[in-house]
C-alpha positions as CSV (number, residue, x, y, z in Angstrom):
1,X,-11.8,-17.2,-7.1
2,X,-14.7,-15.4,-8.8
3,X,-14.4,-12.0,-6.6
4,X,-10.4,-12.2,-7.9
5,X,-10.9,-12.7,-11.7
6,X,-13.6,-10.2,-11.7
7,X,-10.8,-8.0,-9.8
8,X,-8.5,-8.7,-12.7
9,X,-10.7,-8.4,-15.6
10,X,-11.3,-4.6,-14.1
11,X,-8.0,-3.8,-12.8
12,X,-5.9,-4.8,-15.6
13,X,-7.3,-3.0,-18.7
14,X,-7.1,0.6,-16.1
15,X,-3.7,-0.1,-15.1
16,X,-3.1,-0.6,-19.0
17,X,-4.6,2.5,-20.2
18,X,-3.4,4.7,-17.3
19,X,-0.1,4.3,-18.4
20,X,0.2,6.0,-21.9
21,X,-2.0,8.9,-20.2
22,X,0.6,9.0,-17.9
23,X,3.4,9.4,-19.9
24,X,1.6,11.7,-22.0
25,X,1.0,14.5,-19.6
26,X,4.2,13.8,-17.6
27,X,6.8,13.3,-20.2
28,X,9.4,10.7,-20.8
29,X,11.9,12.1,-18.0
30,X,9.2,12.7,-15.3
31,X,7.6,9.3,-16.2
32,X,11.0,7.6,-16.4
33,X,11.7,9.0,-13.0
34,X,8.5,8.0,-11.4
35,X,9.1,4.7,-13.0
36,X,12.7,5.2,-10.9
37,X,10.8,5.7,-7.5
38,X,8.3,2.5,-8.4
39,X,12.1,0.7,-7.2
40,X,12.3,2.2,-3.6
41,X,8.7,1.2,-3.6
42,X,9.7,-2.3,-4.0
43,X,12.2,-2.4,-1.6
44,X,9.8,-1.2,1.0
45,X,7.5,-4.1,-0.1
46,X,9.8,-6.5,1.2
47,X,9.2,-5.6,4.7
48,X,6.4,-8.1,4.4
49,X,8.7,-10.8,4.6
50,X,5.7,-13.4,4.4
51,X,4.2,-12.5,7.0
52,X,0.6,-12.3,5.7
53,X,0.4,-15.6,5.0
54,X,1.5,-16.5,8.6
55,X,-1.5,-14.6,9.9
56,X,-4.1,-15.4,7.3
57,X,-3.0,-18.8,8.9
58,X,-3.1,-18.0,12.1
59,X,-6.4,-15.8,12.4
60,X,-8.7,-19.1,10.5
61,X,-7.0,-21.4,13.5
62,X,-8.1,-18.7,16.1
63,X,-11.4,-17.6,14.9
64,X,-12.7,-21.5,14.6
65,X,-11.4,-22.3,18.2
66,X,-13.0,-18.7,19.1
67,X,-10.1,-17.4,20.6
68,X,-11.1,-13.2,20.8
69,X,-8.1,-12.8,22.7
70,X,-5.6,-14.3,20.8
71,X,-6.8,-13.1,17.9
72,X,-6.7,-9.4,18.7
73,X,-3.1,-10.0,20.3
74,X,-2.5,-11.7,16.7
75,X,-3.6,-8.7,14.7
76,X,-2.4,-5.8,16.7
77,X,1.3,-7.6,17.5
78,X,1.3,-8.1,13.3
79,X,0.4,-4.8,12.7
80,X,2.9,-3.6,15.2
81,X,6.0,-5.6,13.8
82,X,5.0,-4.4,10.3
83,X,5.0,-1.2,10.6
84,X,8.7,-1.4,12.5
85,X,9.8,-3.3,9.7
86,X,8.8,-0.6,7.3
87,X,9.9,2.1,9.0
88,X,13.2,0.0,9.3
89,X,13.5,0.1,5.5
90,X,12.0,3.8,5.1
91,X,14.1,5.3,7.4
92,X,17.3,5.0,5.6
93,X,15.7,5.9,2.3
94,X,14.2,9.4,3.3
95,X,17.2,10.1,5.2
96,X,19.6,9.4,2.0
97,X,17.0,10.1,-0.4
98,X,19.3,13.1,-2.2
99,X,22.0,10.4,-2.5
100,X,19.7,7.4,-3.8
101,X,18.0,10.0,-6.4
102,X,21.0,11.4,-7.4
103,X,23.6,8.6,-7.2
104,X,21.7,5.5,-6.8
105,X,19.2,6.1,-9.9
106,X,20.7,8.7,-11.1
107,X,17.9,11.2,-11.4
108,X,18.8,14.4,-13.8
109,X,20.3,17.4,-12.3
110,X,17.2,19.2,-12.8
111,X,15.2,17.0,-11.5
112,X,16.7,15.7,-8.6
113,X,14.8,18.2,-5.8
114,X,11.4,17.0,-7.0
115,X,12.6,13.2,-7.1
116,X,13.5,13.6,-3.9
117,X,10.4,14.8,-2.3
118,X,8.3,12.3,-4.3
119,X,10.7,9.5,-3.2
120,X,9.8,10.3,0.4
121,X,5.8,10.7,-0.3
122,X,5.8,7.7,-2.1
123,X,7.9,5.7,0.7
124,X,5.5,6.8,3.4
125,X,2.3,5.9,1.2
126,X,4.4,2.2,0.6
127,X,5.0,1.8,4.2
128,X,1.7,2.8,5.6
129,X,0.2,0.3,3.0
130,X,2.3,-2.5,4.2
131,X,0.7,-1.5,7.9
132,X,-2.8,-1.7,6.0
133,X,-2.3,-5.3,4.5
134,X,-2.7,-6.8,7.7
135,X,-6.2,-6.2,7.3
136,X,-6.5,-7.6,3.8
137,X,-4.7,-10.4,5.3
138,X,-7.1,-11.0,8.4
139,X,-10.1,-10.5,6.2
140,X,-8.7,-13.7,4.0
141,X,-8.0,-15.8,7.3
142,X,-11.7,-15.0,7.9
143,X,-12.5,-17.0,4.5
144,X,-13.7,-13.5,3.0
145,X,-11.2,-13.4,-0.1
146,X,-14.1,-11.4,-1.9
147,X,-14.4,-8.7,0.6
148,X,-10.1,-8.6,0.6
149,X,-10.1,-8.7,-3.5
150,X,-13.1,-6.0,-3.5
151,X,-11.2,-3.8,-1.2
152,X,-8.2,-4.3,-3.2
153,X,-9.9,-3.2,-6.8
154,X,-11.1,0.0,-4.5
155,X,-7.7,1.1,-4.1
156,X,-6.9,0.5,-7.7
157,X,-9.8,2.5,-9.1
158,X,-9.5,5.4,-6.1
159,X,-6.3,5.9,-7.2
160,X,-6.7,6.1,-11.0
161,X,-9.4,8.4,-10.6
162,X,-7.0,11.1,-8.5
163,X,-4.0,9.7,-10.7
164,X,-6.5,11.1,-13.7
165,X,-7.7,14.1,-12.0
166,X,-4.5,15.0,-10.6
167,X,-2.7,15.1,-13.9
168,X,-5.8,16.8,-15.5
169,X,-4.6,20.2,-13.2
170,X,-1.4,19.5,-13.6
171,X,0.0,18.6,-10.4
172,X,2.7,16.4,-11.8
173,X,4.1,13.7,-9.9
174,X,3.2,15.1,-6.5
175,X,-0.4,14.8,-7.9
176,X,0.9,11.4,-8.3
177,X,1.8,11.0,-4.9
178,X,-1.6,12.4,-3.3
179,X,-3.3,9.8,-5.5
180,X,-1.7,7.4,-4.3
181,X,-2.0,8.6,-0.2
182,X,-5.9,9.1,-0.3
183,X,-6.6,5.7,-2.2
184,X,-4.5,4.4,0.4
185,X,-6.3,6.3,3.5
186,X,-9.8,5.3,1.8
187,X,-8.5,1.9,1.1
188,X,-7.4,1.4,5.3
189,X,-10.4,3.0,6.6
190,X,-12.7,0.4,4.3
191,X,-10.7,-1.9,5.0
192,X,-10.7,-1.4,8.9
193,X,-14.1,-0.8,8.8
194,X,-14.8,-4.3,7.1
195,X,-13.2,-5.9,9.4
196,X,-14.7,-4.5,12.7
197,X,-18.0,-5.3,11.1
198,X,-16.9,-9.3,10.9
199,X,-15.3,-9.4,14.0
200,X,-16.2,-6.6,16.5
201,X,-14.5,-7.9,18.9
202,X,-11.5,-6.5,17.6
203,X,-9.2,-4.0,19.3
204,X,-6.1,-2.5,18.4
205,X,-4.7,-1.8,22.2
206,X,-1.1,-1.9,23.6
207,X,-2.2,-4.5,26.0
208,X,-2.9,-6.8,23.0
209,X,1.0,-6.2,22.1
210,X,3.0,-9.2,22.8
C-alpha cells in the first residue's frame, strides 16, 4: 500500500544512518552487546505465534456483521493471551538473565552487570510491545492499514529521536533502553487512542475475557 511504502521510504534511510551514530558513541563492545540483547528480543517476538493475523481476520468478520460484543471479547481475550504468552517467555529470561549474559552470549566480564540490566529493560519494552500489537492488528482488520503503518513509522521516529538525544548526554545503552520504553508508551497510547476513535464501543473489561 501507499501509507506502507511511504513508511519504508522514511523508516529505512533512519534506521540506516542511526546505526553508525550508534556505534560511534557506544563503541564496538557496547554496540556488539546491544546487538547481543537485539537476540532475547527476538525470542520474545515469538510469543506472537500468528496470532495477529487471526484477529485482523476475525475483527473484519465481526465489525461487518456488527458484532460490538464479540468484538470487544475478541480484543480484550487477544490482548490477555498475549501478554501471558510474553510474560511466559520474559519470565525465564529476567530471572536467568546473569546466566544468559554471561554464559549464553557471552557478555565480557566487565560488562556483564550492565548487560544484564539492559537485558531485562529491553525484554519488558519487547513484551509490552507484543501486548500493543493487538491494536495495530485490530486497526488492520478495520481496513485502516494507513492508520496501523502511520502508527508504526511513529514509533520508529520517537525512538530515534530519544535513541539520538539519549546518546547525545551520554546515557549509554540504558539511554537506549528509555528510547525505546517511551516510543513504545507513545506508540500504545496513539495507538489505543486511534482505535477508540474508530470504534468507541470498545472496552477492555474482565467480563469481555473468555
Amino acid at each position: 500500500s501507499l501509507a506502507g511504502l511511504i513508511r519504508f521510504l522514511i523508516a529505512f534511510p533512519v534506521l540506516f544512518f542511526m546505526t553508525p551514530f550508534i556505534l560511534q558513541k557506544l563503541g564496538s563492545a557496547q554496540f556488539g552487546v546491544w546487538a547481543l540483547i537485539g537476540v532475547a528480543g527476538a525470542v520474545i517476538q515469538l510469543s506472537e505465534f500468528g496470532m495477529n493475523i487471526t484477529l485482523i481476520k476475525f475483527v473484519a468478520e465481526l465489525t461487518a456483521q456488527g458484532e460490538d460484543d464479540s468484538l470487544n471479547s475478541l480484543v480484550s481475550t487477544a490482548m490477555v493471551i498475549q501478554g501471558l504468552m510474553a510474560a511466559l517467555l520474559a519470565t525465564p529470561i529476567i530471572v536467568f538473565r546473569q546466566t544468559i549474559v554471561v554464559r549464553v552470549l557471552q557478555v565480557p566480564t566487565e560488562y556483564a552487570s550492565l548487560a544484564a540490566a539492559v537485558l531485562v529493560g529491553s525484554v519488558g519494552v519487547y513484551a509490552v510491545r507484543i501486548v500493543l500489537n493487538v491494536f495495530t492488528a485490530t486497526l488492520t482488520g478495520f481496513q485502516r492499514m494507513d492508520i496501523s503503518h502511520s502508527l508504526s513509522l511513529l514509533a520508529t521516529m520517537c525512538n530515534a529521536i530519544g535513541v539520538y538525544i539519549s546518546l547525545k548526554i551520554g546515557w549509554g545503552l540504558a539511554g537506549l533502553v528509555i528510547a525505546s520504553a517511551g516510543a513504545t508508551f507513545i506508540f500504545g497510547i496513539s495507538a489505543w487512542g486511534t482505535v477508540r476513535l474508530i470504534f468507541p464501543d470498545l472496552h477492555l473489561k474482565f467480563r469481555y475475557w473468555r
